[in-house]
N, C-alpha and C positions, 0 to 999 in steps of 0.2 A: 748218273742221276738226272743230271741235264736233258740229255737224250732220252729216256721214262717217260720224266715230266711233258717233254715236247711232244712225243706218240701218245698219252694220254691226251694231253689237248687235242688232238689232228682226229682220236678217236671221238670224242665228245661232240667235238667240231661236227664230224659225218653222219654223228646221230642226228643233232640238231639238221642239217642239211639235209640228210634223208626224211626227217619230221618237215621242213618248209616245203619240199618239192610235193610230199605226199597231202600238202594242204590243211597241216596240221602241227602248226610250229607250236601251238598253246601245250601238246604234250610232249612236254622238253622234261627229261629224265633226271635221275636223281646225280648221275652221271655230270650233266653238263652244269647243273647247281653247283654243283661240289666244286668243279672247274671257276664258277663264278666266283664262287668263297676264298678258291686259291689266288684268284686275279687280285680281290680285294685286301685281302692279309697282304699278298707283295706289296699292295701302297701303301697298307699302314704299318707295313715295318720299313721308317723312313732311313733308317742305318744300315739297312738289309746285310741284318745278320741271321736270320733265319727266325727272327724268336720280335712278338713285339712288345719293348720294353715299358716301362710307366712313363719314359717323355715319350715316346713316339704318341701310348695314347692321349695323353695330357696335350700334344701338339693338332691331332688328328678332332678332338672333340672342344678344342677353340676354337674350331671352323663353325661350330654351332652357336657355342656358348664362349664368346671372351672371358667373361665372368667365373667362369667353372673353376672350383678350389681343388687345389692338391689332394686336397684329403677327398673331396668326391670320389678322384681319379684313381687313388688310392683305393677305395672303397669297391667302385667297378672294377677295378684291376682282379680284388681279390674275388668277386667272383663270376671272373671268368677262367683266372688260373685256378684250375681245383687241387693243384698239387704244392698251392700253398708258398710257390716262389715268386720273383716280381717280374715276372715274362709270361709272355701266353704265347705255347707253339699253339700250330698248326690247330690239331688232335682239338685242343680247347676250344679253340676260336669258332671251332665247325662244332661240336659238342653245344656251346654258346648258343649258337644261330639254331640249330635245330633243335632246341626247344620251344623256338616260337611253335613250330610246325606240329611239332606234340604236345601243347597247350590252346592252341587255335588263336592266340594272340600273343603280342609282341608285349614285356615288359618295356618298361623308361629306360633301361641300361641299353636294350637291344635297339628300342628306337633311337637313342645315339648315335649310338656307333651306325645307324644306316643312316641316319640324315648329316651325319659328318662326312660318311665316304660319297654318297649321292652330291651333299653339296662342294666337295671339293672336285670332284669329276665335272661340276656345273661352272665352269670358268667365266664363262660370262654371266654368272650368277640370274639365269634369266627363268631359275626353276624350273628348268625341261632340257635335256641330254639333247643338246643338235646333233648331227652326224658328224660332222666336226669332230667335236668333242670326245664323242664315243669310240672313234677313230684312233684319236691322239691317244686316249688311256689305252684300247688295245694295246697300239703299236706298243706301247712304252712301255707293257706290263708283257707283252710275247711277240717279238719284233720279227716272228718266224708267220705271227698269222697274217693268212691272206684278206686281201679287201674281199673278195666271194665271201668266207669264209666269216669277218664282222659284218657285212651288210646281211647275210642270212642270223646274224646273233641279234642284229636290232632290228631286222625288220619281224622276227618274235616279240621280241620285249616292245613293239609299236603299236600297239593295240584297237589303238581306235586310226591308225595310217594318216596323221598328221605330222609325218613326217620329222617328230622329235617324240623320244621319250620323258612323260612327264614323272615325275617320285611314286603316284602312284601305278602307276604300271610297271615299275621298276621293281616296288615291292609285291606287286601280284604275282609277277615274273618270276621275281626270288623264294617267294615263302608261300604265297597260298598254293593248294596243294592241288592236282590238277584234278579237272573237271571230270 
């Protein structure tokens, strides 16, 4: 399974890489999204147990919101789990996200959960992903990816080439659908 997962990324990986060299990193594939979505779930399932339960979310969207009640969590939980239990695999998580993309906008549950995962990637809380940073979450989410390999992933999502990604290029990156 291990081994899948890690030749799906290396494959993802070479599309993106073949998209930078060809001068055209903005037409990054449904492929290497999907690959983003999978990077994202491993951090927010902080137990990693394959599945992300109602603390992991409840923990992941204090990052936003201290304030934010059980029963919110509870609420978003249920729907993102469509099958009614109090985990979201995979399947849902990605089901979740690409409805922005088939509505043309992001609901409040969706904008959540991305401004929880953006700003917990943002360590120095300085609202823009340094290379640094973007580095560290690779490594720690696929300790197999090469530095080529993320500097071609962020110098895609760096749009305007000031040398950090800012939230909104992050979500342009993620969800608007390409040009």
């Amino acid at each position: 399974m291990q081994a899948m997962e890690q030749e799906k990324s290396w494959t993802l990986l070479d599309k993106l890489e073949s998209a930078v060299h060809d001068g055209r990193p903005r037409k990054v594939t449904e492929e290497a999204k999907l690959g983003l979505l999978q990077s994202i779930y491993r951090q927010m399932d902080l137990r990693k147990t394959g599945q992300i339960s109602k603390q992991d979310l409840g923990s992941l969207l204090r990052k936003v919101d201290p304030t934010i009640t059980t029963q919110r969590v509870t609420t978003l939980l249920k729907k993102i789990s469509y099958d009614g239990d109090d985990v979201v695999t995979f399947d849902e998580f990605v089901q979740f996200y690409t409805k922005f993309e088939e509505e043309g906008r992001m609901n409040d549950e969706q904008a959540d959960l991305v401004k929880a995962t953006f700003r917990a990637w943002d360590t120095d809380q300085s609202g823009k992903l340094s290379k640094r940073e973007f580095f560290s979450v690779m490594k720690s989410l696929n300790r197999s990816m090469t530095d080529t390999k993320i500097t071609l992933l962020y110098t895609a999502m760096d749009t305007d080439h000031d040398g950090k990604i800012s939230y909104n290029e992050w979500i342009d990156f993620m969800f608007k659908p390409d040009a």
